[in-house]
C-alpha positions in Angstrom: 71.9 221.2 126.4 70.6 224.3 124.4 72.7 226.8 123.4 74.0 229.7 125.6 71.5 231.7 126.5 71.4 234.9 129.0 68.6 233.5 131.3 70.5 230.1 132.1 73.4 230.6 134.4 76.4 228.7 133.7 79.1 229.9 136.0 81.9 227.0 134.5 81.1 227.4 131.4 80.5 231.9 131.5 84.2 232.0 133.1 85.7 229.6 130.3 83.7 231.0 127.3 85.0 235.1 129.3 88.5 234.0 129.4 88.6 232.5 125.5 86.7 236.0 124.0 89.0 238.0 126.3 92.3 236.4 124.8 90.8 236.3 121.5 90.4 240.6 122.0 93.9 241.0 123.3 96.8 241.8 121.4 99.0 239.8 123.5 96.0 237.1 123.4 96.6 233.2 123.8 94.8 231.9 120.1 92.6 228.7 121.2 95.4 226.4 119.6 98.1 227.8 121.9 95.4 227.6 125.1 95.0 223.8 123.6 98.7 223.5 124.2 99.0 224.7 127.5 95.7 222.8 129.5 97.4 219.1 129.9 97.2 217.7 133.9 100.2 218.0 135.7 99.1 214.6 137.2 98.4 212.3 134.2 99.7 214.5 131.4 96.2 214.3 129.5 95.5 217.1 127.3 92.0 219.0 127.0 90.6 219.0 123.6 89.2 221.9 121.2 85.8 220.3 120.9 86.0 219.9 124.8 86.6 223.4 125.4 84.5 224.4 122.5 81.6 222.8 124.1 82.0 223.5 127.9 82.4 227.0 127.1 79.1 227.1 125.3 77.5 225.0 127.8 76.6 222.0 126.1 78.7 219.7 128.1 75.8 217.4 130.0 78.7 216.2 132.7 80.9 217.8 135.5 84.4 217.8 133.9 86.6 215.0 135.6 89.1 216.2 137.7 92.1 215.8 135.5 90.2 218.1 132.8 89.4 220.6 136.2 93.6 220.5 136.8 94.9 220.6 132.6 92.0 223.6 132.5 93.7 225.4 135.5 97.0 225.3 134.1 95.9 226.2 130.8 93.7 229.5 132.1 95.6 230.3 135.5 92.4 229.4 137.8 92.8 227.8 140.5 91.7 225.0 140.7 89.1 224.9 143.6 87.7 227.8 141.7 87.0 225.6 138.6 85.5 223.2 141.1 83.2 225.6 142.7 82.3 226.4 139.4 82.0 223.2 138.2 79.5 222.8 141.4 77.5 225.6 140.5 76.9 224.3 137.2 76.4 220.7 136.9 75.4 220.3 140.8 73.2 223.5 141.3 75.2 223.7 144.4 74.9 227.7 145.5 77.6 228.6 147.6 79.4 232.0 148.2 83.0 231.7 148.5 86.3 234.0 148.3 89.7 232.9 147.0 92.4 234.4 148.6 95.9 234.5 146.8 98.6 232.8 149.6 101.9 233.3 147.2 102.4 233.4 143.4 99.9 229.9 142.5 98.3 228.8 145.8 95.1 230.1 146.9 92.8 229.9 150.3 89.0 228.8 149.5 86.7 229.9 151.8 83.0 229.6 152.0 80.9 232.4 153.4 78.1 231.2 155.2 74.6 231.9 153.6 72.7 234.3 155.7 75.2 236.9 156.8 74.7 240.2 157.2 77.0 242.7 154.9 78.8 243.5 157.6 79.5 240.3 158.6 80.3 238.9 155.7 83.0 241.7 155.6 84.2 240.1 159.1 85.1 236.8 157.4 86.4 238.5 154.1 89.0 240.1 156.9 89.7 237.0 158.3 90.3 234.8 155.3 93.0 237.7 154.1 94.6 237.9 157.8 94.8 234.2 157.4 96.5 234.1 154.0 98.6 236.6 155.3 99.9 234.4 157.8 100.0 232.1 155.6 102.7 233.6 153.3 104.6 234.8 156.4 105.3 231.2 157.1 106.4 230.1 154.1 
């Protein structure tokens, strides 16, 4: 892949590369060797890689990330994980689909996609509906 540019649209890889130059800003910053430390999968205990995150985040990676890399890069960034794979979607797939996450607690989250062709106001109807639902969704647990 070429580099970044501004025409091509990389949603994975624009939200990885905005969350590595926002730490790198901030005081209280995570340094790329600490963000290294923290992106292993829960599931198989694999560890992400600085060239890995050096080149998703600049786009050059020609694959979708496996899932465990989707899982270690959610607990090393704090997105959820469907949100990666949307993302990931977008990206690699050129699947285009609008969808809001919800936050249902402190670390689980509600994915819902909002049909294409909607009207404003509409959309607005199932933006209402997915937080009702997450509500209730927090009430019961």
């Amino acid at each position: 892949m070429p580099p970044h540019s501004d025409d091509v649209r990389r949603p994975f890889s624009d939200h990885l590369r905005d969350y590595i130059e926002e730490q790198e800003k901030s005081p209280t910053g995570v340094s790329l060797r600490m963000l290294i430390e923290k992106c292993v999968d829960p599931e198989t205990g694999q560890s992400l890689n600085r060239t890995w995150l050096t080149e998703a985040s600049a786009g050059r990676t020609k694959k979708i990330p496996e899932p465990w890399r989707l899982r270690a890069l959610s607990r090393g960034i704090g997105t959820p994980v469907a949100v990666l794979q949307r993302l990931a979607a977008e990206q690699w797939a050129n699947v285009q689909a609008d969808a809001l996450h919800v936050p249902v607690g402190e670390e689980d989250w509600v994915l819902v996609p909002i049909p294409a062709g909607l009207s404003e106001v509409e959309k607005q109807k199932v933006v209402r509906w997915a937080q009702r639902y997450a509500e209730d969704l927090t009430e019961e647990g």
